[in-house]
DRENRODO-979393 format. One line per field, with one value per residue (C-alpha): x, y, z. Coordinates in steps of 0.001 Angstrom, whole numbers, always signed. Layout:
% residues N
east = [X,...]
north = [Y,...]
up = [Z,...]
This chain:
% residues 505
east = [+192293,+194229,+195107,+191501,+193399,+194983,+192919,+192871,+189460,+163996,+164689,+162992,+160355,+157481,+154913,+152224,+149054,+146721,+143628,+140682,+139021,+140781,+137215,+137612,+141076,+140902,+142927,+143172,+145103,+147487,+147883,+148669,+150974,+152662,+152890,+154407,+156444,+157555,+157781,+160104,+162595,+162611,+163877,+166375,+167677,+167647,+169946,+172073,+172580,+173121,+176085,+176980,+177967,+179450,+182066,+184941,+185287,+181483,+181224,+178081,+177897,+178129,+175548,+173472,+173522,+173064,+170139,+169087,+169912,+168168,+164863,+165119,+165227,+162764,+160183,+161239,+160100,+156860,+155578,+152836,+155660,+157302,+161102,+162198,+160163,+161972,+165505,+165168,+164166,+166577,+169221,+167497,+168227,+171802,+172651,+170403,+172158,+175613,+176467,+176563,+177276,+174476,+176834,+177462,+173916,+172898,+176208,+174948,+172171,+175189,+177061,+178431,+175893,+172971,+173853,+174677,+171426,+168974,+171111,+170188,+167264,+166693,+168718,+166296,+162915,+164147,+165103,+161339,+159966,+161456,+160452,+163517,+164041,+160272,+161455,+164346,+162699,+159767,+162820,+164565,+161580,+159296,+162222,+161010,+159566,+159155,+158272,+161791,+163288,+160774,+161769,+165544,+165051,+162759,+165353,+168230,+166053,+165899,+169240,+170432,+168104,+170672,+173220,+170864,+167952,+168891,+167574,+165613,+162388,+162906,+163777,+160537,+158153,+160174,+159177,+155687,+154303,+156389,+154938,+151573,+151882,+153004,+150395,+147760,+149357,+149830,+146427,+145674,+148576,+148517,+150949,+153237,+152465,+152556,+155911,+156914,+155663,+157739,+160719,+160572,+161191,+163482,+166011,+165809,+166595,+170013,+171301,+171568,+174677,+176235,+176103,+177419,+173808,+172089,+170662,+170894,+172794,+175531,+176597,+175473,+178737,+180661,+180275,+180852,+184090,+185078,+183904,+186847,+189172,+189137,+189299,+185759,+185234,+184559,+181768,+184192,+185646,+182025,+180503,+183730,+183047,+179386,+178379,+179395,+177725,+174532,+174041,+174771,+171808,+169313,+170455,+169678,+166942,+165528,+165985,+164964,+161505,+161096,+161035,+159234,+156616,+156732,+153769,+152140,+152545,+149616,+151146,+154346,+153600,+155211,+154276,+154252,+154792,+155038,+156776,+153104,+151759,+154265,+152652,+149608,+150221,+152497,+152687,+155446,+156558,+158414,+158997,+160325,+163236,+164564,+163191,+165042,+163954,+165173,+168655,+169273,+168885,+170857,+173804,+173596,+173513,+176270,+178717,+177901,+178586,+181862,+183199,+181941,+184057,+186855,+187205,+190972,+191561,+189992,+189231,+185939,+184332,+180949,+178798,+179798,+179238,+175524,+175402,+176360,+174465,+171381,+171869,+172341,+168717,+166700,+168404,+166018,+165794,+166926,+163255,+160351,+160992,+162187,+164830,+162570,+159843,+162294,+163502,+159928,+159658,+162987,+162327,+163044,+161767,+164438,+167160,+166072,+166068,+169667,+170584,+169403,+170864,+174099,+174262,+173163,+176109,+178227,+176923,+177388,+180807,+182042,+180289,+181986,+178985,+179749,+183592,+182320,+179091,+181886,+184157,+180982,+179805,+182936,+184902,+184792,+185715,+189002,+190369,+189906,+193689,+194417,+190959,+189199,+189426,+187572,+184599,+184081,+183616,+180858,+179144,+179187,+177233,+175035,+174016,+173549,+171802,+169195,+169239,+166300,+163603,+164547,+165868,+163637,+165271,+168483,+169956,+169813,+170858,+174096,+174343,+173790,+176134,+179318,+180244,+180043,+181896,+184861,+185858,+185761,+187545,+190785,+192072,+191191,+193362,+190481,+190310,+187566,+186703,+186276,+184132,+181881,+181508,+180808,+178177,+176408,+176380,+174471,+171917,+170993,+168958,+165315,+162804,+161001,+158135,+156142,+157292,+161158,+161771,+159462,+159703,+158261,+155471,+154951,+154437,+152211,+149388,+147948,+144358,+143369,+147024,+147796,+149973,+152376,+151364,+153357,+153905,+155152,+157599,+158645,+159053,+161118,+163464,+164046,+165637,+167677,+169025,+171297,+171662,+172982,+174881,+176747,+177258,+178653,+180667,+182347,+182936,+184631,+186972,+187489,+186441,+186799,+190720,+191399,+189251,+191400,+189609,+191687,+190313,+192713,+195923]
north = [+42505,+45422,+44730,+45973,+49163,+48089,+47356,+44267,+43211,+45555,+45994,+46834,+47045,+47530,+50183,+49493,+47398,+50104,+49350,+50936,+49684,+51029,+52313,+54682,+56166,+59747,+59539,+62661,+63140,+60287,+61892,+65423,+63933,+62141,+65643,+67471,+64588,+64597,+68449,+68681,+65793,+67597,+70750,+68732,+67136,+70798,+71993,+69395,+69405,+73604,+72859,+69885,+71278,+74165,+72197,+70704,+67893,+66859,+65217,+64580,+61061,+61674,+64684,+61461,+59447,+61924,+63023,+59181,+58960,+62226,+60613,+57363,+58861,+61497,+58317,+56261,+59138,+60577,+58263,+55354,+52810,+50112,+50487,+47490,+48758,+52464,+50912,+48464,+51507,+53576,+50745,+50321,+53688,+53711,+50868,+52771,+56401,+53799,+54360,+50897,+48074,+45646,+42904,+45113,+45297,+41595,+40638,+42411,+39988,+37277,+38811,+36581,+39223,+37814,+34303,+34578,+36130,+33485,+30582,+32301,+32867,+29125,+28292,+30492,+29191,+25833,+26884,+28910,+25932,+23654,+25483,+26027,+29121,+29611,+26883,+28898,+32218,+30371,+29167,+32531,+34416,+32661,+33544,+36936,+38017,+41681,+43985,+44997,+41356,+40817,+43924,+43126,+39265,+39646,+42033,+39626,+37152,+39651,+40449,+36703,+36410,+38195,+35501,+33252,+34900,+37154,+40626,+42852,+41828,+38361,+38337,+41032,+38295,+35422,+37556,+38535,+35509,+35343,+39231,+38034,+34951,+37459,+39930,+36796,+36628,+40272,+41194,+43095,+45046,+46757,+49768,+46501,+45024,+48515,+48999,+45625,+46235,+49268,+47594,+44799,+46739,+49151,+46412,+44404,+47410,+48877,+45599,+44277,+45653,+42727,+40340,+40677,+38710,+40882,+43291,+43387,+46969,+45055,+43095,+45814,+47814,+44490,+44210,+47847,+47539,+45007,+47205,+49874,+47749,+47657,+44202,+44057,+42889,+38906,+37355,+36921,+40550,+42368,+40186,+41526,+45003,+45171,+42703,+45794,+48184,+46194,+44318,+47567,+49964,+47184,+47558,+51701,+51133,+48391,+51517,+54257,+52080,+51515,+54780,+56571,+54205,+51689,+50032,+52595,+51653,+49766,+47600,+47284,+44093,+40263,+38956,+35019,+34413,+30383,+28417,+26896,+30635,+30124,+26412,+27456,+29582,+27266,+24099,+22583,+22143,+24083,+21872,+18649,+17201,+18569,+16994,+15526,+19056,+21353,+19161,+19167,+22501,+23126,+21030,+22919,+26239,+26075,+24209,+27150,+29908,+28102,+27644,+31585,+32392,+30388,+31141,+31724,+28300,+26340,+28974,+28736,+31584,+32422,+32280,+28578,+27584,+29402,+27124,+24031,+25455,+25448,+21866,+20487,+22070,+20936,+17428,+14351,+13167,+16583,+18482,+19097,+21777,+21252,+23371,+24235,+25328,+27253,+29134,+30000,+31400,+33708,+37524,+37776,+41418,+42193,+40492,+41861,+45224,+44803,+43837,+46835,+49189,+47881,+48802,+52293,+52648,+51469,+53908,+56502,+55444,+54587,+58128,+60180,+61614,+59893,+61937,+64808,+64969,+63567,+66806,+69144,+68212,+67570,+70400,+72786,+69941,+69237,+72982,+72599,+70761,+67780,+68463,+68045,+63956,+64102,+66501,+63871,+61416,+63005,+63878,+60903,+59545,+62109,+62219,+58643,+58858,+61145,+59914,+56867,+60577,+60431,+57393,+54714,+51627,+50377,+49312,+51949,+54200,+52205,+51880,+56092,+56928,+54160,+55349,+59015,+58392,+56091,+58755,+61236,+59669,+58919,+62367,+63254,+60762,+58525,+54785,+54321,+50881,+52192,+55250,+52480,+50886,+53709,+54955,+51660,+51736,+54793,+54068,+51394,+53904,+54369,+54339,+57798,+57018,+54239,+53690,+54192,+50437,+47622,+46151,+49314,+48993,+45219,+46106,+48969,+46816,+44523,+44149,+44342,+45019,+47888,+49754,+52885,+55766,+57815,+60132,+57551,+57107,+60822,+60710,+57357,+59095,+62498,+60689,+57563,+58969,+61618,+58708,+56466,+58391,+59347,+55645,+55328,+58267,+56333,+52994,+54988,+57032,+54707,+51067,+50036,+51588,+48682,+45930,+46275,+48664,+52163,+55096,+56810,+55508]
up = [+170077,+169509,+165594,+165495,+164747,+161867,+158783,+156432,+155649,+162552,+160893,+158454,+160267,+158252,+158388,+161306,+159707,+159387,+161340,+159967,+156890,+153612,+152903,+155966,+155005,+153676,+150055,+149683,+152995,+151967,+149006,+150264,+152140,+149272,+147075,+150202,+150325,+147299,+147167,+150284,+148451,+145256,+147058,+148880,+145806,+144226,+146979,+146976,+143341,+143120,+146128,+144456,+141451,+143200,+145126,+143588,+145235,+144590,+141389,+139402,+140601,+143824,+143470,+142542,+145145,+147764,+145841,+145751,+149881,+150483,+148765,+150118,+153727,+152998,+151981,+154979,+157271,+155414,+152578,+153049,+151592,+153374,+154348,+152085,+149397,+149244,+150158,+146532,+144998,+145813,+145332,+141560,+141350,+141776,+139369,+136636,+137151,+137043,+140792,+141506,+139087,+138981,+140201,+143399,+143564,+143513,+145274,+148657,+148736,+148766,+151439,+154577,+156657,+155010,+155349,+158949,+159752,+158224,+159570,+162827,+162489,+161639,+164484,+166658,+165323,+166683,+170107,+170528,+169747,+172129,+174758,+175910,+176701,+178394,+180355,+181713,+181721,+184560,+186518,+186462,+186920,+189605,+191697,+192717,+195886,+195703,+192086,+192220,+192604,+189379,+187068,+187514,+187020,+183810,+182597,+183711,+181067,+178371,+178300,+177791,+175101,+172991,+172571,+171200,+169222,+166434,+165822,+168743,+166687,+167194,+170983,+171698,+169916,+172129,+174997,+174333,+175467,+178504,+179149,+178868,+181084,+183824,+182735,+183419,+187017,+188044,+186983,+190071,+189997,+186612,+187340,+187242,+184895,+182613,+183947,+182699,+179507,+179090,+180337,+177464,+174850,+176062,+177521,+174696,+172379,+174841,+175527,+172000,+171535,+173466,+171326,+167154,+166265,+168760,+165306,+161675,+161939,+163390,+160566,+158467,+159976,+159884,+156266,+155501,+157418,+155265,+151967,+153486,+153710,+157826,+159921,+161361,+164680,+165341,+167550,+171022,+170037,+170184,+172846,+175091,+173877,+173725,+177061,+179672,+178231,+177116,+180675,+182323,+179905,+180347,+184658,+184223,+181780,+184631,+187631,+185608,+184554,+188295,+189072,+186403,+186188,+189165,+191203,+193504,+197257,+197312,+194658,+196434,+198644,+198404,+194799,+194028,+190372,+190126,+187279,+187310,+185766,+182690,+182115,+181527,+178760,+177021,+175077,+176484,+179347,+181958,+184649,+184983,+183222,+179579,+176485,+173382,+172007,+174338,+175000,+171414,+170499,+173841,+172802,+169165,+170303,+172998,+170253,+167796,+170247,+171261,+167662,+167346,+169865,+169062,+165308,+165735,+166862,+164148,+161316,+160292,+159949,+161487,+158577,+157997,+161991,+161445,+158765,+160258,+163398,+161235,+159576,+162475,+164629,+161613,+161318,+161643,+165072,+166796,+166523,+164375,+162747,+158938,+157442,+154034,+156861,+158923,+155591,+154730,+158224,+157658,+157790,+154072,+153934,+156498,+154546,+151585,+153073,+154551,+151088,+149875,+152589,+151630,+148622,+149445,+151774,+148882,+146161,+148808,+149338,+145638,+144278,+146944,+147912,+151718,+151709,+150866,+153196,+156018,+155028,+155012,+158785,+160884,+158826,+161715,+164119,+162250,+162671,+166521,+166715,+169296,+170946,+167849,+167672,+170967,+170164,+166975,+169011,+171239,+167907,+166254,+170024,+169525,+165835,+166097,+168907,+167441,+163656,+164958,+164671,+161317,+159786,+161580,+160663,+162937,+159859,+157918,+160164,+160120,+156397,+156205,+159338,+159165,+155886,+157430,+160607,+158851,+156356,+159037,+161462,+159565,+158731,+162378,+164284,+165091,+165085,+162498,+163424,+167015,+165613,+163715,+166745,+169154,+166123,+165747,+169732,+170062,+167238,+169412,+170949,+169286,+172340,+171739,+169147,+168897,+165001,+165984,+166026,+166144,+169428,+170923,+168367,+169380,+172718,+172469,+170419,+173242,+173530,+177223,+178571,+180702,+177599,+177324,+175516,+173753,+176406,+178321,+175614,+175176,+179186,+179454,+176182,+178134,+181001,+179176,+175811,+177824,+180125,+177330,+175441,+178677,+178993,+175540,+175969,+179124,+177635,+174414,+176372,+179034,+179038,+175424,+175183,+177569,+176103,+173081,+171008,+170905,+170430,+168325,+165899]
């Protein structure tokens, strides 16, 4: 692992369903909003065009596509529009101003990040409908003899979700049900079961970083790795690098859940949760001996995550064992789900969106606009000497950290910030494939609004559950983003270095 150093090669989550009747919606309050929107970009773009033009290492194309970026995340944030929607846009926008070729532009929707993630998500539909991993979650579960002994178990769940169910979206609808089956048997403790609902989303979101599959922003970085020029990081390579410090978030996310919002004494007594709650809120079965389902898909996902994780033994890449991986779940005879069904099921809008982010990063990159925006924030870092590599670091963990309040989409935030960080992080000493890492780490963090990534925002719509507000969510975010960016800021200076990952050249 360490010729990492040396170089070589959601979510779009759209908008929330508005809820009240179109009829009821105020247009001219959208459309204020829209002209403020659109008044604050314009100003932006003004700006960056005046200091554009007055730097001489900011050319006119790269004037452009900051312009472009500085719209695109400027709709994101304010505008009625959904993420995909703006991202095509503002990719459109780059191949007509001639910041992108269109081949660039079509050839991100063709990229081995793209493939991977819709043979896994094919992979995934199979394995949620087997039953399978209910089945194991009942076993795991019913376990538990005190609220404690259940937070840490359904957590323990959660976070083995992320080697086999791609994107945080996916796992938090594989866990919904399993939420409201223990919702059904808690009922008359609901600081509990509140507690439990907070704790989905927020483990599922920290601990994705252990597995390369675990979110779209991670092949986002893996293919913009490969755009530099930089060997990316393989499947074994980020589940040794990313399992610590995802098992370990989702154990402080777990304790600091408890303790902010944990049962009240009364509440505290033996609980009984039996495999037979999870059966009655299912459609197959959870006890009993395996079906031809549940072994199948089984046998298919552990011989895809073996030839993941031995790629340098037999050479095929990952994208072709997701491929064969997804033949083989949707084979006749090995479960009931079709491939042409499973592909009509994929999260196209997320793909498309991914697509599209790409090709942002690249304009960003090819225009210059990303070396010069790198120059013009960490310029006063670079005149600090040896100490300066080091104070980079902690910035990148905290910029990313904070860029979910603005730029709500994981991906994008990794499409925006990698090019950033890896131009930066070369003239300063620093390892950029570690930087992209350690970036893509911390914007794993988006727990403070409801909207910041969609897990939070499935679990905060449940008719008759005992919910979070967002106060909750402003009060869970005080105490675990220092929290976890002092845990990234460990595993960079610390753990990673002897994983195989160095931190600096």
């Amino acid at each position: 692992m360490s010729k990492l150093l040396y170089s070589s090669q959601e979510r779009p989550d759209e908008r929330l369903p508005v809820t009240a009747p179109l009829n009821q919606v105020n247009s001219s309050f959208i459309t204020g909003r829209l002209v403020v929107s659109l008044a604050g970009a314009v100003t932006l773009v003004a700006a960056v065009t005046w200091t554009g033009f007055g730097s001489a290492s900011l050319s006119l194309q790269g004037a452009l596509a900051l312009s472009i970026f500085i719209i695109a995340i400027w709709a994101w944030v304010f505008s009625p529009l959904t993420d995909t929607y703006v991202s095509l846009a503002a990719a459109v926008a780059l191949v007509l101003t001639g910041i992108i070729s269109t081949e660039r532009f079509t050839a991100s929707l063709g990229t081995s990040a793209v493939w991977l993630l819709v043979a896994a998500v094919v992979m995934a539909q199979v394995l949620t409908a087997s039953g399978l991993t209910r089945r194991l979650t009942a076993q795991l579960v019913s376990r538990a003899r005190t609220p404690r002994q259940l937070a840490y178990l359904f957590n323990l769940a959660l976070f083995l979700t992320v080697y086999l169910v791609p994107s945080p979206s996916g796992r938090a609808a594989l866990a919904l049900p399993i939420y409201q089956a223990l919702a059904d048997a808690l009922g008359n403790r609901p600081a509990l079961v509140k507690a439990l609902g907070i704790l989905a989303p927020a483990s599922i979101l920290v601990s994705a970083v252990a597995s390369f599959i675990g979110a779209g922003a991670h092949l986002v970085t893996s293919e913009i790795l490969t755009a530099y020029g930089l060997e990316t990081i393989g499947f074994l390579e980020w589940m040794i690098l990313g399992s610590g410090l995802g098992l370990l978030a989702s154990l402080v996310v777990t304790e600091l859940v408890l303790q902010l919002f944990g049962p009240s004494r009364e509440e505290q007594g033996p609980i009984e949760v039996t495999v037979a709650d999870f059966e009655q809120a299912s459609d197959t079965p959870v006890r009993g001996p395996l079906t031809a389902p549940e072994r199948n898909i089984a046998l298919v996902l552990l011989v895809a995550v073996l030839l993941w994780c031995t790629e340098t033994l037999h050479g095929l890449t990952p994208v072709i064992v997701a491929v064969l991986g997804a033949l083989a779940a949707t084979a006749p005879g090995v479960s009931s789900i079709k491939l042409g069904a499973a592909l009509k099921k994929a999260p196209w809008p997320m793909l498309l969106f991914m697509a599209a982010t790409l090709a942002i990063g690249t304009g960003l990159a090819d225009s210059g606009a990303a070396t010069w925006l790198a120059e013009s924030l960490f310029a006063p870092v670079s005149q600090l000497g040896s100490s300066g590599s080091a104070i980079f670091i902690l910035m990148v963990i905290l910029i990313s950290t904070a860029a979910h309040l603005v730029i709500q989409s994981r991906s994008a935030r990794s499409a925006v910030l990698i090019p950033l960080v890896i131009t930066a992080a070369l003239p300063l000493g620093v390892n950029p494939v570690a930087a992209a890492f350690i970036s893509t780490a911390a914007a794993g963090f988006c727990h403070t609004l409801t909207s910041s990534a969609k897990p939070v925002a499935l679990f905060a719509n449940m008719d008759g559950r005992p919910t979070y507000t967002p106060a909750d969510l402003l009060k869970l975010s005080a105490w675990l983003a220092p929290l976890h960016a002092m845990l990234i800021a460990l595993f960079s200076f610390f753990i990673w270095p002897l994983l195989g990952l160095p931190l600096y050249t």
